[in-house]
C-alpha positions in Angstrom: 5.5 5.1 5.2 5.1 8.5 3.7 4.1 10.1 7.3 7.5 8.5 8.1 9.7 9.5 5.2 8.3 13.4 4.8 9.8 14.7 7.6 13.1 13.5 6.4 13.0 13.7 3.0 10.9 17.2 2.2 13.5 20.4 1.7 16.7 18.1 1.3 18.3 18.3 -1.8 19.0 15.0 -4.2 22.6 15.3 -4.9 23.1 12.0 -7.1 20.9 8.8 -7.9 22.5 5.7 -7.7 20.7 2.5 -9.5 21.8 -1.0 -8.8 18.9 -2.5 -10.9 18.1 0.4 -14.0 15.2 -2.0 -15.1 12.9 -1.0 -12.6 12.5 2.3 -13.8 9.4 2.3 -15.7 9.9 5.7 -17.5 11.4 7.7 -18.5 15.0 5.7 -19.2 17.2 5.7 -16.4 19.8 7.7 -17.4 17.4 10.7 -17.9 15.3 9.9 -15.0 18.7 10.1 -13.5 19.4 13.6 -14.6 15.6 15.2 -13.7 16.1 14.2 -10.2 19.6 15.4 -9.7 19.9 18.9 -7.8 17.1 19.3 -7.5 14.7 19.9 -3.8 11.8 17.5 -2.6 9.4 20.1 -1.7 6.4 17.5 -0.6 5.4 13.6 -0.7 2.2 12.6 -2.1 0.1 9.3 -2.4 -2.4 7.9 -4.5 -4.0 4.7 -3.6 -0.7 2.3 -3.0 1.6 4.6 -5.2 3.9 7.6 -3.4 5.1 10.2 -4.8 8.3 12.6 -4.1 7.4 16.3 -5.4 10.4 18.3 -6.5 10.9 21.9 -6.8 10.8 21.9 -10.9 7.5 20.7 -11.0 8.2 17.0 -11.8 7.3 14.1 -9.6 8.8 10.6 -8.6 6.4 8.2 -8.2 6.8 4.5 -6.7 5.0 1.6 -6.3 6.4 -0.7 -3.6 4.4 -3.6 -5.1 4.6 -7.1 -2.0 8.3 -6.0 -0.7 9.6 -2.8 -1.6 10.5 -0.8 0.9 11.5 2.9 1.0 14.4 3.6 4.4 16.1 6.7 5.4 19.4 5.9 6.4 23.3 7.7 7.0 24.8 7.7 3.6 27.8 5.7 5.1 25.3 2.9 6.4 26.1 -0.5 4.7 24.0 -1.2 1.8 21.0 -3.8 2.7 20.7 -6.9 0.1 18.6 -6.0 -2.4 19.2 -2.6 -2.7 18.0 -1.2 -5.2 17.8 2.7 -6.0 19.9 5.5 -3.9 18.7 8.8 -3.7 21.8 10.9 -1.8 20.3 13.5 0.0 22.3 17.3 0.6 22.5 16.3 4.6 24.2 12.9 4.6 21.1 10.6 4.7 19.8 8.6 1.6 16.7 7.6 0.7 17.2 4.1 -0.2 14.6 1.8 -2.1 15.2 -2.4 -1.3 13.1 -5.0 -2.8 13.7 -8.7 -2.7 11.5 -9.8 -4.8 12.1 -6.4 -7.6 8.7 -5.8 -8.1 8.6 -2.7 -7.1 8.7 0.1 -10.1 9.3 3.8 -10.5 8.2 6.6 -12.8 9.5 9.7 -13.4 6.5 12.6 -14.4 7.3 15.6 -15.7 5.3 18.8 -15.1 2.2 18.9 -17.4 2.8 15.8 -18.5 -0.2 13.3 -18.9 0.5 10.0 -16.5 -0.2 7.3 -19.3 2.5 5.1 -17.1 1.9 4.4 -13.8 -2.1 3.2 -14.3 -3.1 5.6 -11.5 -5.5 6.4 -13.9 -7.3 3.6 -13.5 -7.9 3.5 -9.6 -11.1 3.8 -8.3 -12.0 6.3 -4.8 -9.6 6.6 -1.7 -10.8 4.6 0.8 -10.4 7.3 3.8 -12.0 10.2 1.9 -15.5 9.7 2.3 -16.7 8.8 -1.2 -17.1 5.2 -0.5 -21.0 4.7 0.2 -23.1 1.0 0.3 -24.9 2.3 -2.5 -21.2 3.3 -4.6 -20.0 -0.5 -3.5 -23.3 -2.2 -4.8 -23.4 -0.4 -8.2 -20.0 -0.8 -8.4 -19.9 -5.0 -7.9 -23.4 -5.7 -6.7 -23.8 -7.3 -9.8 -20.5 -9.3 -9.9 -19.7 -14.1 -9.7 -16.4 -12.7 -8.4 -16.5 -12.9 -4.5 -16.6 -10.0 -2.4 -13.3 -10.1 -1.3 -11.6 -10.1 -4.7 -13.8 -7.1 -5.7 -12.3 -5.7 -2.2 -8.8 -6.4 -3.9 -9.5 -4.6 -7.2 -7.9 -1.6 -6.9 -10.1 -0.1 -9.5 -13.0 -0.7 -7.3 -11.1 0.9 -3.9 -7.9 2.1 -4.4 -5.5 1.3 -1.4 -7.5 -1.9 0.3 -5.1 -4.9 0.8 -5.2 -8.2 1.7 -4.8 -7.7 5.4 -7.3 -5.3 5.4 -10.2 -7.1 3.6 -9.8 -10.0 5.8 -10.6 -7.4 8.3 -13.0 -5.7 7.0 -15.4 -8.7 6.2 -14.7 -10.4 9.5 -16.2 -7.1 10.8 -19.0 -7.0 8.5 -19.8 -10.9 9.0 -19.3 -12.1 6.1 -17.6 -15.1 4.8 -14.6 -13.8 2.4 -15.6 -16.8 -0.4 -19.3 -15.5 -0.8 -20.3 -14.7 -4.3 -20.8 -10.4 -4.8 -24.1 -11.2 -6.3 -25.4 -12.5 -3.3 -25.2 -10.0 -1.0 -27.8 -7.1 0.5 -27.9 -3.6 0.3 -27.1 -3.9 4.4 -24.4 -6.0 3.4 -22.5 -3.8 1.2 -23.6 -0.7 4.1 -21.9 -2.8 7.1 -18.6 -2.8 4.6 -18.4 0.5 3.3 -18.6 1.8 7.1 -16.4 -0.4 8.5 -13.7 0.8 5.2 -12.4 3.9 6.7 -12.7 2.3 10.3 -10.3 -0.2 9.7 -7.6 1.2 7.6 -8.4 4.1 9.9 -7.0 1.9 13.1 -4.5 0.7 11.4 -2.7 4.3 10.7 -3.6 5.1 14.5 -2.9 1.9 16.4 1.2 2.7 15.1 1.8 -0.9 14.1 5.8 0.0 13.2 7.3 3.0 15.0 9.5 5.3 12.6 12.4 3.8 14.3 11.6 0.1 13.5 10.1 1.1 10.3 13.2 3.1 9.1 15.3 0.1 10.1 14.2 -2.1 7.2 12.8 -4.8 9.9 9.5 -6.4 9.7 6.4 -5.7 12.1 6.4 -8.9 14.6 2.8 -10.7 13.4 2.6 -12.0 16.8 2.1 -8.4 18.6 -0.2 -7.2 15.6 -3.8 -5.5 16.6 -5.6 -7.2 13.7 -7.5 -10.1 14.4 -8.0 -12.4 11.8 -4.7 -12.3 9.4 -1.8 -15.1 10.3 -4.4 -16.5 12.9 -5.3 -20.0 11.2 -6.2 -22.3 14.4 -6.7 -19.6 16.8 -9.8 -19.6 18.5 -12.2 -16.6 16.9 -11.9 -13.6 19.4 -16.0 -13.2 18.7 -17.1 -16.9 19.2 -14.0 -19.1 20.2 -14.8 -21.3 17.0 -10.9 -22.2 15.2 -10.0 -19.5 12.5 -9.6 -20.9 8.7 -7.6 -20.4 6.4 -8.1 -20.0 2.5 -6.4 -19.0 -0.7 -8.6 -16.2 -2.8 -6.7 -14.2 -5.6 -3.3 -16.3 -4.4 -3.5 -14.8 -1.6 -4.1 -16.2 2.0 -7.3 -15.2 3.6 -8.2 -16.1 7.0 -12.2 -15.8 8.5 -14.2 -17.4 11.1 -16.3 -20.3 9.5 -19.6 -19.1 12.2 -19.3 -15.8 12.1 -19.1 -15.2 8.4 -21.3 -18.0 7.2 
């Protein structure tokens, strides 16, 4: 989404800032978060784990968290508002930037320059998961000890900041093992075959181009149907491994699929 939105959003001007639901702004209040953004030039776009930011010339930065169904479009000012709609940033060329959200989870924060980010809870995420610092040796120190299993410590954005649900599922089908097992249980190989196969998969999924801008941009979905990975949304499919039927199971209230031979 950033890689999408930067080259249409950095060196436009915000000209106004128009909020259909004021209660998602975390902080500061709206009306002054309102103000700070106003004339002022996006000079970059940032991210931090799941968060994005918009970096403007004074120094201050909006931050966003999409949360399960925000969604962040560049569209033609005179474009029909989408339901749910829920923050418009009017850009100095005729586009907005236009956050929707059906289920208004999504929040935003407004950071001013030097000023300490006691908001957000960036502060509390643990490495990015494509710079390098996650090691089998960082994973088992960090959980090794843990009843929780692996794929909820996968979840814990303290632990890795940025993997999701799709992605674990992913990851531990690649690593062979079974999404429900206990993070006490598992090897030092174990937590080796995961922290390798980290930046592989989240890797592929920036570079198989899942959504194209344009599809992205248009506020629709990606069709599950066409999708490269090979476990998520595939309950009763045959395992692409072994052929044995793909499961399903809730962990964390989430849906998480696996192969019942291949992760044992």
């Amino acid at each position: 989404m950033r890689l999408m939105l930067e080259p249409k959003a950095i060196g436009r001007t915000i000209v106004s800032v128009t909020m259909n639901r004021p209660e998602i702004i975390e902080h500061p209040d709206p009306s002054i978060f309102r103000d700070l953004c106003v004339g002022h030039p996006i000079v970059s776009m940032g991210r931090r784990g799941k968060y994005v930011s918009l970096e403007l010339d004074s120094g201050d930065s909006i931050w966003f968290h999409l949360r399960m169904t925000g969604r962040m479009l560049s569209v033609p000012s005179d474009e029909p508002e989408q339901k749910h709609t829920h923050i418009i940033f009017r850009l100095d060329d005729g586009t907005d930037l236009r956050f929707t959200d059906s289920r208004r989870f999504g929040r935003f924060w407004l950071i001013r320059d030097e000023e300490e980010d006691t908001f957000t809870g960036m502060s509390r995420l643990g490495p990015e998961p494509l710079d390098g610092d996650i090691t089998g040796q960082y994973l088992e120190e960090r959980v090794g000890h843990c009843r929780r299993c692996v794929k909820s410590c996968l979840l814990d954005q303290s632990v890795v900041a940025g993997i999701g649900n799709i992605y674990a599922d992913e990851i531990l089908f690649g690593a062979g093992i079974c999404p429900t097992r206990k993070a006490d249980t598992l090897e030092t190989g174990d937590w080796e075959r995961i922290s390798d196969l980290i930046p592989k998969v989240l890797g592929k999924g920036l570079s198989d181009d899942l959504e194209s801008p344009e599809w992205y941009l248009s506020g629709r979905e990606g069709d599950w149907e066409e999708s490269p990975y090979v476990m998520y949304g595939h309950e009763g499919d045959p395992c692409p491994t072994c052929g044995t039927t793909i499961l399903r199971t809730v962990i964390s209230n989430r849906s998480s699929y696996f192969c019942p031979n291949c992760q044992r």
